[in-house]
Residue, then its C-alpha position, 0 to 999 in steps of 0.5 A: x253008476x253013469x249009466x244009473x244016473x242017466x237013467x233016473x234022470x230020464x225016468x224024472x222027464x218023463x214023469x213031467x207030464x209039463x215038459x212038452x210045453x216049456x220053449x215052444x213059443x210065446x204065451x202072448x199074440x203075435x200078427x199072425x192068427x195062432x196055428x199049432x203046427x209040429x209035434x212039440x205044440x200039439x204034445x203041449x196041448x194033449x199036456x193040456x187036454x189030459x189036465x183038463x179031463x183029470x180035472x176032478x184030481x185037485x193035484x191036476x185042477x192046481x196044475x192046470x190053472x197055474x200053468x195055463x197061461x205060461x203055455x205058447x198061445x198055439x198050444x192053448x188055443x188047439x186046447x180050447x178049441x178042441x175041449x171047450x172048457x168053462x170059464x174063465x179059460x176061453x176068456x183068459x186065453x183070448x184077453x193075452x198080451x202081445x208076445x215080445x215084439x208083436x205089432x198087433x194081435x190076430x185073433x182065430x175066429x174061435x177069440x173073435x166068438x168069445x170077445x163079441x160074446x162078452x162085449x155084448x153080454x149084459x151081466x160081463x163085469x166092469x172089470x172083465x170089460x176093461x179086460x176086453x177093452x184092452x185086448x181089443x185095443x192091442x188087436x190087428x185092423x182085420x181082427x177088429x173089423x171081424x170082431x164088428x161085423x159078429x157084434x152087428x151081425x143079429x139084427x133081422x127085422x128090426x130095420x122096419x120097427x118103428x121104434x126100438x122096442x123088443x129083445x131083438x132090437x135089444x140086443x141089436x142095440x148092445x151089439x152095436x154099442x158094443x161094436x162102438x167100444x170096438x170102433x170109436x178108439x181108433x177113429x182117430x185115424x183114416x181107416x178106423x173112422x171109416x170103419x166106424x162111419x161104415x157101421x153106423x151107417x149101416x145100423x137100422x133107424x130105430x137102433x140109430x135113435x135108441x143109441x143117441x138117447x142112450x148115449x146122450x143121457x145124463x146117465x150114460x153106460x158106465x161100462x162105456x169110456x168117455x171116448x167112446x160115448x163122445x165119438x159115437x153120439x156126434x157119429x149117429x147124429x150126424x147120420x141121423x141128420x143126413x138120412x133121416x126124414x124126421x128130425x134127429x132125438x134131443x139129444x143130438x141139438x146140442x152136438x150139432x150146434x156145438x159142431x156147426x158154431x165151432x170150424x175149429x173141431x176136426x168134425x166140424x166138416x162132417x156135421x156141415x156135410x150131413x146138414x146139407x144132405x139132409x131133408x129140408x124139414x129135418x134142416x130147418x130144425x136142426x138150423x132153428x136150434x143152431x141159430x136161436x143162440x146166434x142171433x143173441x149175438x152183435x153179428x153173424x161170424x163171416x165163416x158161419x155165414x159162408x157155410x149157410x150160403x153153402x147149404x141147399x136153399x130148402x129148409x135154409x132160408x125158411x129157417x133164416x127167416x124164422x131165426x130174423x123174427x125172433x125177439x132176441x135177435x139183435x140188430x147186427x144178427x138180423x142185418x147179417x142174416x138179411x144180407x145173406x137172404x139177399x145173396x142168396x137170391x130171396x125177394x119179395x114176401x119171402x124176404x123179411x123187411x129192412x126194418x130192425x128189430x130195435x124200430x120194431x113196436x111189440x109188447x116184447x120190446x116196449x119199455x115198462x113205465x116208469x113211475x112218478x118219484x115218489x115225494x112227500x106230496x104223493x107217498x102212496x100213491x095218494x095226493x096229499x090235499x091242498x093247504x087252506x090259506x091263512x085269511x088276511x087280516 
Protein backbone atom coordinates (compact mmCIF):
# COMPACT_ATOMS: atom_id res chain seq x y z
CA UNK A 1 0.00 0.00 0.00
CA UNK A 2 3.36 2.32 1.00
CA UNK A 3 4.67 1.60 -2.17
CA UNK A 4 1.01 2.42 -4.19
CA UNK A 5 1.15 5.43 -2.51
CA UNK A 6 4.31 6.59 -3.37
CA UNK A 7 3.95 6.12 -6.56
CA UNK A 8 0.51 7.79 -7.30
CA UNK A 9 2.16 10.74 -5.60
CA UNK A 10 4.80 10.76 -8.08
CA UNK A 11 2.85 10.26 -11.06
CA UNK A 12 0.80 13.47 -9.63
CA UNK A 13 4.32 15.52 -9.89
CA UNK A 14 5.03 14.80 -12.97
CA UNK A 15 1.91 15.47 -14.41
CA UNK A 16 2.28 19.25 -13.04
CA UNK A 17 3.75 20.49 -16.05
CA UNK A 18 4.14 23.90 -13.24
CA UNK A 19 6.41 22.09 -10.85
CA UNK A 20 9.73 23.34 -12.23
CA UNK A 21 8.90 26.98 -11.62
CA UNK A 22 7.65 26.87 -7.88
CA UNK A 23 11.10 28.21 -5.70
CA UNK A 24 13.48 29.07 -8.35
CA UNK A 25 13.94 32.51 -7.56
CA UNK A 26 12.32 35.88 -7.36
CA UNK A 27 9.34 36.93 -9.80
CA UNK A 28 10.81 40.83 -9.36
CA UNK A 29 14.30 42.55 -10.35
CA UNK A 30 17.14 42.31 -8.89
CA UNK A 31 20.86 44.89 -9.44
CA UNK A 32 21.89 42.14 -11.53
CA UNK A 33 21.00 41.87 -15.51
CA UNK A 34 18.75 38.26 -15.27
CA UNK A 35 20.55 35.17 -16.36
CA UNK A 36 18.76 31.78 -16.18
CA UNK A 37 21.59 29.52 -15.38
CA UNK A 38 21.12 25.89 -13.92
CA UNK A 39 18.76 23.04 -14.99
CA UNK A 40 15.73 24.31 -12.48
CA UNK A 41 15.17 27.67 -14.47
CA UNK A 42 15.62 26.63 -17.85
CA UNK A 43 13.01 23.64 -16.95
CA UNK A 44 10.70 26.44 -15.86
CA UNK A 45 11.14 28.44 -18.86
CA UNK A 46 10.45 25.19 -21.33
CA UNK A 47 7.42 25.03 -18.83
CA UNK A 48 6.77 28.10 -20.15
CA UNK A 49 7.58 27.59 -23.89
CA UNK A 50 5.58 24.68 -24.06
CA UNK A 51 2.62 26.71 -22.69
CA UNK A 52 3.03 29.20 -25.20
CA UNK A 53 3.20 26.96 -28.18
CA UNK A 54 0.01 25.19 -26.72
CA UNK A 55 -1.65 28.27 -26.54
CA UNK A 56 -4.46 27.47 -28.89
CA UNK A 57 -5.77 24.97 -25.85
CA UNK A 58 -7.71 27.54 -23.62
CA UNK A 59 -6.65 25.12 -20.60
CA UNK A 60 -2.93 26.14 -21.65
CA UNK A 61 -3.64 29.98 -22.67
CA UNK A 62 -5.50 30.10 -18.87
CA UNK A 63 -2.43 28.67 -17.50
CA UNK A 64 0.04 30.88 -19.10
CA UNK A 65 -1.24 33.92 -18.23
CA UNK A 66 -2.30 33.48 -14.47
CA UNK A 67 1.24 31.97 -14.03
CA UNK A 68 3.51 34.22 -16.07
CA UNK A 69 4.23 36.53 -13.74
CA UNK A 70 4.66 34.33 -10.54
CA UNK A 71 7.57 32.62 -12.54
CA UNK A 72 11.38 33.73 -11.39
CA UNK A 73 12.26 36.75 -13.80
CA UNK A 74 15.52 34.38 -15.16
CA UNK A 75 13.10 32.12 -16.25
CA UNK A 76 10.82 34.57 -17.80
CA UNK A 77 13.17 36.45 -19.67
CA UNK A 78 14.92 33.14 -21.37
CA UNK A 79 11.31 32.55 -22.33
CA UNK A 80 10.59 35.75 -24.23
CA UNK A 81 13.47 36.04 -25.54
CA UNK A 82 13.66 32.90 -27.02
CA UNK A 83 9.73 32.78 -28.28
CA UNK A 84 9.02 36.28 -28.96
CA UNK A 85 5.28 36.46 -27.60
CA UNK A 86 2.91 39.19 -28.39
CA UNK A 87 1.86 41.51 -26.01
CA UNK A 88 1.20 42.28 -23.20
CA UNK A 89 4.04 39.53 -22.03
CA UNK A 90 7.14 41.51 -23.32
CA UNK A 91 5.64 44.58 -21.41
CA UNK A 92 4.57 43.06 -18.63
CA UNK A 93 7.65 41.06 -17.72
CA UNK A 94 10.11 44.25 -18.52
CA UNK A 95 7.61 46.58 -16.13
CA UNK A 96 8.08 43.86 -12.87
CA UNK A 97 8.69 45.10 -9.52
CA UNK A 98 12.15 44.74 -7.58
CA UNK A 99 12.51 41.31 -5.97
CA UNK A 100 12.49 41.58 -2.08
CA UNK A 101 15.60 43.41 -1.18
CA UNK A 102 16.73 44.75 -4.57
CA UNK A 103 18.55 48.35 -4.52
CA UNK A 104 17.48 48.86 -8.44
CA UNK A 105 16.81 47.10 -11.27
CA UNK A 106 19.08 46.07 -14.40
CA UNK A 107 17.72 45.46 -17.38
CA UNK A 108 18.73 42.87 -20.47
CA UNK A 109 19.32 44.61 -23.56
CA UNK A 110 16.22 42.64 -24.43
CA UNK A 111 13.74 45.05 -21.54
CA UNK A 112 16.21 48.29 -22.66
CA UNK A 113 14.06 47.53 -26.56
CA UNK A 114 11.08 46.79 -25.30
CA UNK A 115 10.72 50.03 -22.82
CA UNK A 116 12.32 52.61 -25.27
CA UNK A 117 9.84 51.14 -27.78
CA UNK A 118 6.82 52.31 -25.70
CA UNK A 119 8.11 55.37 -24.25
CA UNK A 120 8.77 56.46 -27.81
CA UNK A 121 5.35 54.78 -29.48
CA UNK A 122 2.67 57.36 -30.20
CA UNK A 123 -0.30 55.18 -29.63
CA UNK A 124 1.16 53.38 -25.89
CA UNK A 125 -1.54 54.56 -23.58
CA UNK A 126 -1.57 56.74 -20.48
CA UNK A 127 -1.75 54.05 -18.34
CA UNK A 128 0.94 51.61 -20.13
CA UNK A 129 3.10 55.01 -19.84
CA UNK A 130 2.60 55.61 -15.95
CA UNK A 131 3.72 51.80 -15.96
CA UNK A 132 6.96 52.58 -17.61
CA UNK A 133 7.54 55.83 -15.72
CA UNK A 134 7.39 53.51 -12.80
CA UNK A 135 9.68 50.90 -13.83
CA UNK A 136 11.89 53.38 -15.04
CA UNK A 137 12.11 55.09 -11.72
CA UNK A 138 12.85 51.76 -9.97
CA UNK A 139 15.80 50.95 -12.75
CA UNK A 140 19.76 51.02 -11.99
CA UNK A 141 21.98 54.45 -13.21
CA UNK A 142 23.38 51.93 -16.10
CA UNK A 143 19.99 50.72 -17.25
CA UNK A 144 18.78 54.32 -17.57
CA UNK A 145 21.77 55.42 -19.19
CA UNK A 146 21.41 52.55 -21.88
CA UNK A 147 17.61 53.01 -22.10
CA UNK A 148 18.69 57.18 -23.09
CA UNK A 149 21.17 56.42 -25.57
CA UNK A 150 18.51 53.79 -27.62
CA UNK A 151 15.65 56.30 -27.12
CA UNK A 152 18.19 59.21 -28.96
CA UNK A 153 19.72 56.81 -31.06
CA UNK A 154 17.78 57.67 -34.56
CA UNK A 155 18.35 60.81 -35.28
CA UNK A 156 20.85 60.84 -38.75
CA UNK A 157 20.47 64.05 -40.91
CA UNK A 158 18.11 66.02 -38.74
CA UNK A 159 21.14 68.16 -37.27
CA UNK A 160 21.61 70.28 -40.66
CA UNK A 161 17.54 70.86 -41.14
CA UNK A 162 16.69 74.10 -40.72
CA UNK A 163 13.91 73.68 -38.73
CA UNK A 164 12.19 70.50 -37.31
CA UNK A 165 9.85 69.28 -40.15
CA UNK A 166 9.56 65.46 -41.43
CA UNK A 167 9.05 62.01 -39.88
CA UNK A 168 12.41 61.77 -39.14
CA UNK A 169 13.07 64.97 -37.09
CA UNK A 170 9.58 63.50 -35.76
CA UNK A 171 10.56 60.79 -34.13
CA UNK A 172 13.83 62.06 -33.05
CA UNK A 173 11.97 64.63 -31.36
CA UNK A 174 9.68 61.70 -29.44
CA UNK A 175 12.61 59.88 -28.58
CA UNK A 176 14.15 62.65 -26.69
CA UNK A 177 11.17 63.54 -25.25
CA UNK A 178 10.95 60.38 -24.10
CA UNK A 179 14.64 60.20 -23.06
CA UNK A 180 13.75 63.47 -20.71
CA UNK A 181 10.81 61.11 -18.91
CA UNK A 182 13.76 59.09 -18.43
CA UNK A 183 16.23 61.70 -17.36
CA UNK A 184 14.73 64.73 -15.76
CA UNK A 185 13.38 62.48 -12.39
CA UNK A 186 16.58 62.23 -11.09
CA UNK A 187 18.32 65.39 -11.97
CA UNK A 188 18.14 66.09 -8.71
CA UNK A 189 21.29 64.37 -8.04
CA UNK A 190 24.82 65.08 -9.42
CA UNK A 191 25.22 62.14 -11.78
CA UNK A 192 21.28 62.25 -13.36
CA UNK A 193 21.92 66.26 -14.13
CA UNK A 194 24.86 65.15 -15.96
CA UNK A 195 23.36 62.57 -17.56
CA UNK A 196 20.36 64.82 -18.77
CA UNK A 197 22.91 68.11 -19.53
CA UNK A 198 25.05 65.58 -21.55
CA UNK A 199 21.59 64.53 -23.80
CA UNK A 200 20.36 67.73 -24.25
CA UNK A 201 23.55 69.03 -25.34
CA UNK A 202 23.91 66.73 -27.57
CA UNK A 203 20.48 66.90 -29.27
CA UNK A 204 20.31 68.61 -32.90
CA UNK A 205 19.16 72.51 -32.87
CA UNK A 206 16.08 72.13 -34.94
CA UNK A 207 15.17 69.06 -32.40
CA UNK A 208 16.34 71.45 -29.22
CA UNK A 209 13.84 74.31 -30.66
CA UNK A 210 10.99 72.07 -31.32
CA UNK A 211 11.27 70.42 -27.59
CA UNK A 212 10.94 73.97 -25.79
CA UNK A 213 7.92 75.22 -28.14
CA UNK A 214 6.48 71.91 -27.49
CA UNK A 215 7.42 72.02 -23.61
CA UNK A 216 6.59 75.59 -23.17
CA UNK A 217 3.14 75.49 -24.79
CA UNK A 218 -0.02 76.08 -23.03
CA UNK A 219 -0.98 72.73 -23.85
CA UNK A 220 1.87 70.60 -22.72
CA UNK A 221 2.28 66.57 -23.15
CA UNK A 222 -0.30 65.24 -21.17
CA UNK A 223 1.64 61.72 -21.06
CA UNK A 224 4.62 64.03 -19.67
CA UNK A 225 4.90 64.92 -15.39
CA UNK A 226 5.17 68.10 -14.22
CA UNK A 227 8.66 67.53 -13.29
CA UNK A 228 9.65 66.40 -16.48
CA UNK A 229 8.22 69.36 -18.52
CA UNK A 230 9.72 72.06 -15.67
CA UNK A 231 13.32 70.50 -15.71
CA UNK A 232 13.69 69.64 -19.31
CA UNK A 233 12.32 73.34 -20.79
CA UNK A 234 14.60 75.29 -18.26
CA UNK A 235 17.54 72.60 -19.72
CA UNK A 236 17.11 73.03 -23.46
CA UNK A 237 16.86 76.78 -23.14
CA UNK A 238 19.71 77.13 -21.29
CA UNK A 239 21.29 75.21 -23.95
CA UNK A 240 19.77 77.02 -26.64
CA UNK A 241 21.30 79.99 -24.87
CA UNK A 242 24.79 79.37 -24.80
CA UNK A 243 25.27 77.58 -28.23
CA UNK A 244 22.73 78.84 -30.23
CA UNK A 245 23.50 81.95 -32.87
CA UNK A 246 20.13 83.00 -33.01
CA UNK A 247 17.88 84.05 -30.00
CA UNK A 248 16.24 81.09 -27.90
CA UNK A 249 11.82 80.28 -29.08
CA UNK A 250 9.55 82.47 -26.83
CA UNK A 251 9.05 80.31 -24.74
CA UNK A 252 12.38 80.35 -23.03
CA UNK A 253 12.00 84.50 -21.82
CA UNK A 254 10.09 83.54 -19.31
CA UNK A 255 12.23 80.68 -17.98
CA UNK A 256 15.49 82.85 -18.37
CA UNK A 257 14.36 85.74 -16.80
CA UNK A 258 12.69 83.76 -13.85
CA UNK A 259 16.06 82.00 -13.46
CA UNK A 260 18.32 85.16 -13.63
CA UNK A 261 16.09 87.60 -11.22
CA UNK A 262 15.85 84.98 -8.83
CA UNK A 263 19.61 83.84 -7.09
CA UNK A 264 17.71 81.88 -5.01
CA UNK A 265 16.90 78.94 -7.50
CA UNK A 266 19.53 75.97 -7.48
CA UNK A 267 19.46 76.59 -11.26
CA UNK A 268 19.80 79.85 -11.10
CA UNK A 269 23.93 79.49 -11.79
CA UNK A 270 23.31 77.65 -14.84
CA UNK A 271 21.10 80.09 -16.69
CA UNK A 272 24.03 82.84 -15.62
CA UNK A 273 26.70 80.69 -17.09
CA UNK A 274 24.86 80.06 -20.44
CA UNK A 275 24.15 83.97 -20.53
CA UNK A 276 27.84 84.37 -20.46
CA UNK A 277 28.68 81.89 -23.17
CA UNK A 278 26.30 82.82 -25.34
CA UNK A 279 26.62 85.31 -28.52
CA UNK A 280 26.46 88.90 -28.14
CA UNK A 281 23.27 89.31 -30.18
CA UNK A 282 21.63 86.27 -28.62
CA UNK A 283 22.83 87.95 -24.99
CA UNK A 284 21.50 91.06 -25.72
CA UNK A 285 18.05 89.65 -26.39
CA UNK A 286 17.78 87.16 -23.86
CA UNK A 287 19.03 90.66 -21.24
CA UNK A 288 16.09 92.88 -23.09
CA UNK A 289 13.42 90.68 -21.71
CA UNK A 290 15.28 90.30 -18.36
CA UNK A 291 15.59 94.01 -17.76
CA UNK A 292 12.21 95.56 -19.16
CA UNK A 293 10.73 94.29 -16.10
CA UNK A 294 13.75 95.54 -14.07
CA UNK A 295 14.11 98.77 -14.47
CA UNK A 296 10.00 99.39 -13.46
CA UNK A 297 11.55 98.95 -10.17
CA UNK A 298 13.01 101.85 -7.61
CA UNK A 299 16.60 100.43 -8.09
CA UNK A 300 18.58 97.34 -9.34
CA UNK A 301 19.27 94.62 -6.53
CA UNK A 302 23.19 94.75 -5.85
CA UNK A 303 23.30 90.83 -6.69
CA UNK A 304 21.74 91.20 -10.18
CA UNK A 305 24.03 94.14 -10.63
CA UNK A 306 27.30 92.10 -9.48
CA UNK A 307 25.99 89.49 -12.16
CA UNK A 308 25.76 91.85 -14.94
CA UNK A 309 29.21 93.32 -14.11
CA UNK A 310 30.31 89.49 -14.67
CA UNK A 311 29.13 89.12 -18.08
CA UNK A 312 31.08 89.61 -21.38
CA UNK A 313 30.83 93.34 -22.26
CA UNK A 314 29.37 92.45 -25.88
CA UNK A 315 25.68 92.40 -26.05
CA UNK A 316 25.89 93.45 -22.29
CA UNK A 317 26.04 97.09 -22.36
CA UNK A 318 24.24 97.59 -25.46
CA UNK A 319 21.42 95.80 -23.95
CA UNK A 320 22.06 98.22 -20.59
CA UNK A 321 21.91 100.90 -22.63
CA UNK A 322 18.63 100.17 -24.36
CA UNK A 323 17.00 99.10 -21.11
CA UNK A 324 18.11 102.93 -19.48
CA UNK A 325 16.24 104.88 -22.63
CA UNK A 326 13.28 103.04 -22.02
CA UNK A 327 9.92 105.07 -20.76
CA UNK A 328 9.37 102.79 -17.77
CA UNK A 329 12.68 102.98 -16.49
CA UNK A 330 12.47 104.92 -13.10
CA UNK A 331 15.02 107.20 -11.72
CA UNK A 332 16.74 104.76 -9.07
CA UNK A 333 16.79 101.81 -12.16
CA UNK A 334 18.72 104.22 -14.54
CA UNK A 335 21.16 105.52 -11.76
CA UNK A 336 22.00 101.90 -10.88
CA UNK A 337 22.30 100.91 -14.24
CA UNK A 338 24.60 103.95 -15.27
CA UNK A 339 26.80 103.22 -12.30
CA UNK A 340 27.25 99.98 -13.77
CA UNK A 341 28.12 101.16 -17.41
CA UNK A 342 30.74 103.70 -15.58
CA UNK A 343 32.44 100.55 -13.74
CA UNK A 344 32.42 98.73 -16.44
CA UNK A 345 34.66 101.25 -18.18
CA UNK A 346 32.06 102.57 -21.01
CA UNK A 347 32.74 106.48 -22.00
CA UNK A 348 31.82 108.69 -24.32
CA UNK A 349 28.71 108.36 -26.87
CA UNK A 350 28.17 105.09 -25.88
CA UNK A 351 27.58 106.09 -22.19
CA UNK A 352 23.85 107.49 -21.60
CA UNK A 353 23.66 110.91 -20.15
CA UNK A 354 23.39 112.12 -16.29
CA UNK A 355 20.24 113.09 -17.32
CA UNK A 356 17.20 111.10 -15.28
CA UNK A 357 14.68 110.33 -16.95
CA UNK A 358 12.10 112.16 -14.52
CA UNK A 359 13.90 115.60 -16.09
CA UNK A 360 13.75 114.36 -19.38
CA UNK A 361 10.78 116.15 -21.69
CA UNK A 362 8.93 113.53 -24.02
CA UNK A 363 5.49 113.15 -25.15
CA UNK A 364 5.52 109.73 -22.95
CA UNK A 365 6.27 111.90 -19.94
CA UNK A 366 4.36 115.25 -20.43
CA UNK A 367 1.53 115.89 -17.92
CA UNK A 368 -2.11 115.62 -19.73
CA UNK A 369 -3.70 119.22 -19.28
CA UNK A 370 -5.83 119.98 -16.82
CA UNK A 371 -9.19 121.43 -17.52
CA UNK A 372 -10.69 124.72 -16.12
CA UNK A 373 -13.17 123.78 -13.25
CA UNK A 374 -16.15 123.84 -14.44
CA UNK A 375 -18.74 126.68 -12.96
CA UNK A 376 -22.03 128.30 -13.60
CA UNK A 377 -20.04 130.90 -15.86
CA UNK A 378 -18.64 128.21 -18.26
CA UNK A 379 -20.60 125.21 -18.29
CA UNK A 380 -19.89 123.70 -21.86
CA UNK A 381 -17.36 125.14 -22.53
CA UNK A 382 -19.09 128.38 -23.59
CA UNK A 383 -18.71 131.61 -21.73
CA UNK A 384 -21.99 132.92 -20.44
CA UNK A 385 -22.53 136.52 -21.73
CA UNK A 386 -21.82 139.49 -19.78
CA UNK A 387 -24.69 141.17 -17.65
CA UNK A 388 -26.31 144.47 -19.20
CA UNK A 389 -26.16 147.14 -16.13
CA UNK A 390 -29.25 148.78 -14.79
CA UNK A 391 -29.36 152.39 -16.34
CA UNK A 392 -29.14 154.92 -13.26
CA UNK A 393 -31.89 157.08 -12.59
Amino acid sequence: MVASLSLALVACARSDPWSACRGIGPAGFRAEPPACEGAACRACSAALGRAWSERADPTQRNALRARFMGVAADAREAFVIRASPDAPYPYEHCTASLARGATCAAWSPYCVDVVARGLRAGDTSLAERAQYDLAVSRACPATRAALATALTARCEGVAERAACDGPACVSCMAGHLAAMSVLAPAADHDDGARAMRAVVEATPEPVARAITEVLGAPDAPADLETVVVQRSLRAYCFALVARSASPPPYACSAVMSRFLSHDEYQDSPLAWASLARARPAVRGAVLDALLVEVVRGASVAASLSAQLRGLPREGTHEAVARAMRLPVTTDGAYIALREMLVRGGVTGAALPPVNLPSRAVSPARVAPAVPEPRSPANVGGMRAPRSIPAREG
